[in-house]
DSSP file (Angstrom, degrees, kcal/mol; ACC not computed):
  #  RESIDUE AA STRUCTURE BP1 BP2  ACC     N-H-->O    O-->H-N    N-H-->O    O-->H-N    TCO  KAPPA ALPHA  PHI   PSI    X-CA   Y-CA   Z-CA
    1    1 A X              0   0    0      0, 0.0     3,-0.3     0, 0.0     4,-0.1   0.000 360.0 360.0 360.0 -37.1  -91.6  -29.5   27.3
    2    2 A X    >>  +     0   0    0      1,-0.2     4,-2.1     2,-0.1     3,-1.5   0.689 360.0  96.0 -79.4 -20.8  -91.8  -25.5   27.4
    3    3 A X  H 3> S+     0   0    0      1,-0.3     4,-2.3     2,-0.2    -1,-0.2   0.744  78.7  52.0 -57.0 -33.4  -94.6  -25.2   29.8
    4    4 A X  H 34 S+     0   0    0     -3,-0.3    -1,-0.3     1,-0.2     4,-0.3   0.737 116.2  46.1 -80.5 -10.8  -92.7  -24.7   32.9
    5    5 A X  H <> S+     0   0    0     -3,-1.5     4,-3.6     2,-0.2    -2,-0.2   0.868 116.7  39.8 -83.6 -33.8  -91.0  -21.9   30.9
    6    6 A X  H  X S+     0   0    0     -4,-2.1     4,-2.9     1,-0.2     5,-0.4   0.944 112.5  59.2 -80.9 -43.2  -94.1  -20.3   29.4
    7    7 A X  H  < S+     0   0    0     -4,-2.3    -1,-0.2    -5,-0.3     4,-0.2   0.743 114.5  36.9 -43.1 -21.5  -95.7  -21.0   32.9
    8    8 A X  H >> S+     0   0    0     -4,-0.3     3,-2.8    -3,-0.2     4,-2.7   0.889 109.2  60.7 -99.6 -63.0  -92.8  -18.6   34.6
    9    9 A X  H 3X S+     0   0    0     -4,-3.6     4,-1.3     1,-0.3    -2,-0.2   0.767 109.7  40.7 -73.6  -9.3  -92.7  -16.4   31.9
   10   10 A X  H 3X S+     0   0    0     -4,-2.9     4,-2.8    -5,-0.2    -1,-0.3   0.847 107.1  63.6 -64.9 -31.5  -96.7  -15.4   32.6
   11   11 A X  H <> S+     0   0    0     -3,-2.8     4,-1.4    -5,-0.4    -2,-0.2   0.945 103.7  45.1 -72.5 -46.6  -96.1  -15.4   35.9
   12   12 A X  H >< S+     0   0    0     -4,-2.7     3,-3.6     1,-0.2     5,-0.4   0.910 109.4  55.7 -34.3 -91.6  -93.8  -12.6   35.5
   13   13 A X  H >< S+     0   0    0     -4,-1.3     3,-0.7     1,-0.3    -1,-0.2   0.575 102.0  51.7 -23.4 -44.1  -95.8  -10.8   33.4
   14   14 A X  H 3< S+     0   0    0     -4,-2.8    -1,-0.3     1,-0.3    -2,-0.2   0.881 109.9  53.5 -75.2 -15.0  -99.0  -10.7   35.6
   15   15 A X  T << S-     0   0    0     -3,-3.6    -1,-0.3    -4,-1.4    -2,-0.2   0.746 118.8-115.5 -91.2  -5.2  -96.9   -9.4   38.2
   16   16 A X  S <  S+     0   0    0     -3,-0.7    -3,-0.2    -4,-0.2    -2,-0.1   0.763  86.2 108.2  91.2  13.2  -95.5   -6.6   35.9
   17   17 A X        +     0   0    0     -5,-0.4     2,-0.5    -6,-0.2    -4,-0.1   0.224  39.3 115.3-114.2  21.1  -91.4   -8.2   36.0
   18   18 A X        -     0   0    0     -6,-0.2     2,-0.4    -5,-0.1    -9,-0.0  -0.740  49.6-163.1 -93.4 153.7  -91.1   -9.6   32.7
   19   19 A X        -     0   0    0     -2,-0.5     2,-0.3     2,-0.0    -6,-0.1  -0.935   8.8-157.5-120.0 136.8  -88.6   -8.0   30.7
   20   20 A X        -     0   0    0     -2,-0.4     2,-0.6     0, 0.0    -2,-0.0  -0.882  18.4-123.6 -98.9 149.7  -87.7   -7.9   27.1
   21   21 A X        -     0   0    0     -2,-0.3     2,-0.4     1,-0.0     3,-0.0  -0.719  29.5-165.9-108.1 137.1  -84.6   -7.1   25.2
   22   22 A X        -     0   0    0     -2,-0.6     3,-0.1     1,-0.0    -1,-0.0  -0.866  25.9 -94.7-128.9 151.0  -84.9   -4.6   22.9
   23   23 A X        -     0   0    0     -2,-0.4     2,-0.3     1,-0.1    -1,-0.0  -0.172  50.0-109.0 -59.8 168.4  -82.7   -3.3   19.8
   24   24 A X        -     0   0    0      2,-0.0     2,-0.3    -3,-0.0    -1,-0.1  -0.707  34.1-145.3-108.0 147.0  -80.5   -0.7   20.8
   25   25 A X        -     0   0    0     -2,-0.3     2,-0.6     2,-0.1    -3,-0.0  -0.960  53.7  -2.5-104.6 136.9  -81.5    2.6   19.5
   26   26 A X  S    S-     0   0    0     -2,-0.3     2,-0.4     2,-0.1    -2,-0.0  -0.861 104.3 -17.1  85.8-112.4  -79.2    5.5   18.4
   27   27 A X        -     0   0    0     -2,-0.6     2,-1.2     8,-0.0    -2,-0.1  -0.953  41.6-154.5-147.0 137.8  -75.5    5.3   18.8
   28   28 A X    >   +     0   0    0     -2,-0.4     3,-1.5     5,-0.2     5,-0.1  -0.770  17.0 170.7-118.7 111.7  -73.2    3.2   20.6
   29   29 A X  T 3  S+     0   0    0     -2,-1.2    -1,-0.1     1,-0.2     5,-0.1   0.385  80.4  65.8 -87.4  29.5  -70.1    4.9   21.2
   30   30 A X  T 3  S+     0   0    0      3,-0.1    -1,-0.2     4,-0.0     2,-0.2   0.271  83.0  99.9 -81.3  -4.4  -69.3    1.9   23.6
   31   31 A X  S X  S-     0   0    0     -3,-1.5     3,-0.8     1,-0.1     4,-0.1  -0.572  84.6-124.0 -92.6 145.7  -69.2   -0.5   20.7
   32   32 A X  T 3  S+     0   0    0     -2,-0.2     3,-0.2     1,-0.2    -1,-0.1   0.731 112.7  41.0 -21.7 -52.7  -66.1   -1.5   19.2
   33   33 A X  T >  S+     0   0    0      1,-0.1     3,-1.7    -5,-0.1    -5,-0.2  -0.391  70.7 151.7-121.2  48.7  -67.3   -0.1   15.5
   34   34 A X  T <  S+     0   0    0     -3,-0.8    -1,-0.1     1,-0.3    -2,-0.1   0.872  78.1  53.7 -71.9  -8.7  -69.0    3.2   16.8
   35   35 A X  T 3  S-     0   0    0     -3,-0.2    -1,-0.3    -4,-0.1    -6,-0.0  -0.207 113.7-125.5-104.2  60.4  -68.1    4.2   13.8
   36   36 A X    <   +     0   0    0     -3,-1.7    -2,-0.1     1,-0.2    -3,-0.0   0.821  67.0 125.2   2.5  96.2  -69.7    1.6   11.8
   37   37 A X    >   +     0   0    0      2,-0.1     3,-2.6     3,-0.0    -1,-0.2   0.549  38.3  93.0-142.1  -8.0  -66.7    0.5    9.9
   38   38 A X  T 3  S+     0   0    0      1,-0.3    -2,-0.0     5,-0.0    -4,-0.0   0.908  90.9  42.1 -43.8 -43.1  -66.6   -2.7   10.5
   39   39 A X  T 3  S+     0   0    0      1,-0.0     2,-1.0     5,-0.0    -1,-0.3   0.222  85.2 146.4 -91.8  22.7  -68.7   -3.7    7.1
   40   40 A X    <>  -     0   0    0     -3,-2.6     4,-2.4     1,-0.2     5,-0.1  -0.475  30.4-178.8 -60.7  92.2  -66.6   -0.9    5.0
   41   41 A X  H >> S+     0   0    0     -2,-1.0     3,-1.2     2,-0.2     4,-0.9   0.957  86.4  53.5 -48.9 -57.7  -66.2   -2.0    1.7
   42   42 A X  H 3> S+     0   0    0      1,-0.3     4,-3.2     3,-0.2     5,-0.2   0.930 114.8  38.5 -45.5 -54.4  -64.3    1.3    1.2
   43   43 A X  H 3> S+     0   0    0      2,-0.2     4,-1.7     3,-0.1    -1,-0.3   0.898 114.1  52.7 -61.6 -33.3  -61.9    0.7    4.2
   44   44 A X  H XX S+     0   0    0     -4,-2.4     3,-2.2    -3,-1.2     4,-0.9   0.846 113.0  50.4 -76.7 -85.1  -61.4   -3.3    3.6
   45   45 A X  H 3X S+     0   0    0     -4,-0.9     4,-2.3     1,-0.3    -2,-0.2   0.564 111.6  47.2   1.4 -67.6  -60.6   -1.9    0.2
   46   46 A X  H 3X S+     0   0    0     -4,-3.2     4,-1.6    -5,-0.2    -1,-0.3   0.741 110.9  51.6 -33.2 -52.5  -58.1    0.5    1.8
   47   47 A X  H <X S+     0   0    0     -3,-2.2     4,-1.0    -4,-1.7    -2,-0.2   0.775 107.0  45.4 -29.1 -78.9  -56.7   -1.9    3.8
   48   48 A X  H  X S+     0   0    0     -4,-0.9     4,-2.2     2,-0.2    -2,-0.2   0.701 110.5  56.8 -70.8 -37.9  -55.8   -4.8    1.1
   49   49 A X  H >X S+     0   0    0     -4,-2.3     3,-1.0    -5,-0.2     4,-0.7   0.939 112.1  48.4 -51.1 -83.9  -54.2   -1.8   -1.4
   50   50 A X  H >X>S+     0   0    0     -4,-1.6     5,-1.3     1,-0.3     3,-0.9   0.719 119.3  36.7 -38.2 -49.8  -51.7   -1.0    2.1
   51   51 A X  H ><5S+     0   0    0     -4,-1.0     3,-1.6     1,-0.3    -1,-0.3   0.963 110.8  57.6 -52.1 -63.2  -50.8   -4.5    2.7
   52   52 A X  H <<5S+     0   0    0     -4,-2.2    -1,-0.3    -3,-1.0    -2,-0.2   0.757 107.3  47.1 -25.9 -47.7  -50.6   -5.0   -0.5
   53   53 A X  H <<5S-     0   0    0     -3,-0.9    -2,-0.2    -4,-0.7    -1,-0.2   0.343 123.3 -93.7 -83.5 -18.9  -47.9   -2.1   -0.7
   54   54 A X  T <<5S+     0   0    0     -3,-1.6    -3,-0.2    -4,-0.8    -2,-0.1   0.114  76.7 147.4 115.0 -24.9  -45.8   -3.4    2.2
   55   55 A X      < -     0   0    0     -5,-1.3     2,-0.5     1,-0.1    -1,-0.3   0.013  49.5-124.7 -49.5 150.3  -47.5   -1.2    5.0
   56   56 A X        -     0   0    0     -3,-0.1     2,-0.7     2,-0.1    -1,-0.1  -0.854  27.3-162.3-109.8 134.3  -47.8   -2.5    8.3
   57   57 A X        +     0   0    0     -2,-0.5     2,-0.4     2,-0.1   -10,-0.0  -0.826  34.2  98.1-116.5 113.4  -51.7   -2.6    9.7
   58   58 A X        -     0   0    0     -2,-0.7     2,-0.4     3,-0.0     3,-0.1  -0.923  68.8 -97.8 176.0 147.3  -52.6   -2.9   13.4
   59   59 A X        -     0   0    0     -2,-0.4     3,-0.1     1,-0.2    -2,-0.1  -0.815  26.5-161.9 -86.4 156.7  -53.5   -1.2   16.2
   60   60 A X        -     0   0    0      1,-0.5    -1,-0.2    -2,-0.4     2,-0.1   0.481  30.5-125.7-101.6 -10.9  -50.7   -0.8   18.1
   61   61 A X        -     0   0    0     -3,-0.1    -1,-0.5     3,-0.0     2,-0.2  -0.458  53.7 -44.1 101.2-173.4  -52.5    0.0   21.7
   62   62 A X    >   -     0   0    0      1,-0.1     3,-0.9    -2,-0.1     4,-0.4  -0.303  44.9-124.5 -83.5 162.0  -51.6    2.9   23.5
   63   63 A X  G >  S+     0   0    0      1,-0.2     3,-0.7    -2,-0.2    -1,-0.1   0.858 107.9  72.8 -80.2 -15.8  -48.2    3.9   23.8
   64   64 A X  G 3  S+     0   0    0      1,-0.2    -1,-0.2     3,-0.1     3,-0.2   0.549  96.0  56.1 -51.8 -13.3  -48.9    3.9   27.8
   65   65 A X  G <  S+     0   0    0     -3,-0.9     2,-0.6     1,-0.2    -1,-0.2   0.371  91.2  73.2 -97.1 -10.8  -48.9    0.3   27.4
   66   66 A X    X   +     0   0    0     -3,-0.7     2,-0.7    -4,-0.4     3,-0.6  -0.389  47.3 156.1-124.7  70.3  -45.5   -0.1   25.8
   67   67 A X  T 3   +     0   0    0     -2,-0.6    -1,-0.1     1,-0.2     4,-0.1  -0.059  68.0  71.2 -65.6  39.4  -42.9    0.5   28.5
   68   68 A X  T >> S+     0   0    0     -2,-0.7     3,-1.9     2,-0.1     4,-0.5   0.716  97.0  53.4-121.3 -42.5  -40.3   -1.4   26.9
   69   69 A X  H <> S+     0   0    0     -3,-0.6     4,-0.5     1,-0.3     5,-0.2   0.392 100.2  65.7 -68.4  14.5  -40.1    1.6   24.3
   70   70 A X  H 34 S+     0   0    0     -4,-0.2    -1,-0.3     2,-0.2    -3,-0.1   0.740  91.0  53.2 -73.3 -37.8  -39.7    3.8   27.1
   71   71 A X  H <4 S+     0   0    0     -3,-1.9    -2,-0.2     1,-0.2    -1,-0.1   0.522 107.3  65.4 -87.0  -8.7  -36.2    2.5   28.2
   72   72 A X  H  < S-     0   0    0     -4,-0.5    -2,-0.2     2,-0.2    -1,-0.2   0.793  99.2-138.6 -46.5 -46.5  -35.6    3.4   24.3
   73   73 A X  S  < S+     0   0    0     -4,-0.5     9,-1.1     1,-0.3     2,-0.2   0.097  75.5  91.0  81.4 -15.5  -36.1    6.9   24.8
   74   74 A X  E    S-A   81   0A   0     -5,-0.2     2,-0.4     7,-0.2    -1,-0.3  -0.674  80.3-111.7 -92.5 151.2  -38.1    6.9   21.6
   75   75 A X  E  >> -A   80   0A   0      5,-1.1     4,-2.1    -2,-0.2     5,-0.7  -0.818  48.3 -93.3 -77.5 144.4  -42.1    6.3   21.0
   76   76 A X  T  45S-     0   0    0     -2,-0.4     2,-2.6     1,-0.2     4,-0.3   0.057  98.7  -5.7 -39.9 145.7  -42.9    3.3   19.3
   77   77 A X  T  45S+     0   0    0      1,-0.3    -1,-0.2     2,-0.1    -2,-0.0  -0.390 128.9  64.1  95.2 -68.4  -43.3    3.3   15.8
   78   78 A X  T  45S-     0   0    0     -2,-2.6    -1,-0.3    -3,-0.2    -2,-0.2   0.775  84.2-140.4 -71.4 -69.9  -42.9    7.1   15.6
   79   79 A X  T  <5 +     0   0    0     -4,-2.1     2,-0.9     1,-0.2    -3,-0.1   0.487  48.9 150.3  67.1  25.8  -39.3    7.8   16.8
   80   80 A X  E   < -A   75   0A   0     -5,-0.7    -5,-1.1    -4,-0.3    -1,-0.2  -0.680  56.8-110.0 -95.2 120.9  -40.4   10.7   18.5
   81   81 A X  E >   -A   74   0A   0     -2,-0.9     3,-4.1    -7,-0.2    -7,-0.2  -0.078  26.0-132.7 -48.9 112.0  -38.7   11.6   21.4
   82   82 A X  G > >S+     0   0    0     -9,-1.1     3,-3.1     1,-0.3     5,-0.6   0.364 101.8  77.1 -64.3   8.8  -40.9   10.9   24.4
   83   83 A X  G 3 5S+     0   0    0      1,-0.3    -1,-0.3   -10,-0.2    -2,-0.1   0.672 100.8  49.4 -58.7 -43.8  -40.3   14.0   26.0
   84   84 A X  G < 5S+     0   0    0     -3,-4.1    -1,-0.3    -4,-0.1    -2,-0.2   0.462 103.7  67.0 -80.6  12.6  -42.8   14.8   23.2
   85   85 A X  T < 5S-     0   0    0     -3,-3.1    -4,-0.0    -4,-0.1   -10,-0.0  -0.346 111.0 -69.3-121.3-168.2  -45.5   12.0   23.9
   86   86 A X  T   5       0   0    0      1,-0.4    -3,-0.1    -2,-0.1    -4,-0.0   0.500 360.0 360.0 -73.2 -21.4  -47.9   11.5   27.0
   87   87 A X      <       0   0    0     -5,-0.6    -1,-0.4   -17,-0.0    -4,-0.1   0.711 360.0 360.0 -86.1 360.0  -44.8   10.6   29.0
């Protein structure tokens, strides 16, 4: 049932085109959790005390993204006049 697969994947090989995937080494600041935080007990911890407490948790995006607080005159969230933000 595999043979035509193992049969290809030799074939590669003697010609020098098989490829393997290999773990990534180093750091990927492309990743979502380039700062490994994802598994933070200390941050999940962090997290559930704020919630807990009434704080509101999210990213909110960039504030380049929220042209509806623009025709506010304020930045989201903030209530800083955008005159002081990115706009």
């Amino acid at each position: 049932m595999l043979k035509p697969y193992e049969d290809a994947l030799r074939r590669l090989e003697e010609r020098g085109r098989l490829r393997r995937l290999a773990l990534p080494a180093g750091h990927d600041f492309t990743s979502n959790d380039y700062l490994a935080l994802a598994n933070s007990q200390e941050l999940k911890d962090a997290v559930r005390s704020a919630l807990d407490g009434g704080v509101a948790i999210g990213a909110g995006g960039s504030r380049l993204l929220r042209g509806e607080e623009r025709r506010r005159g304020r930045g989201p969230a903030t209530g800083v006049p955008l005159a002081a933000t990115a706009w």
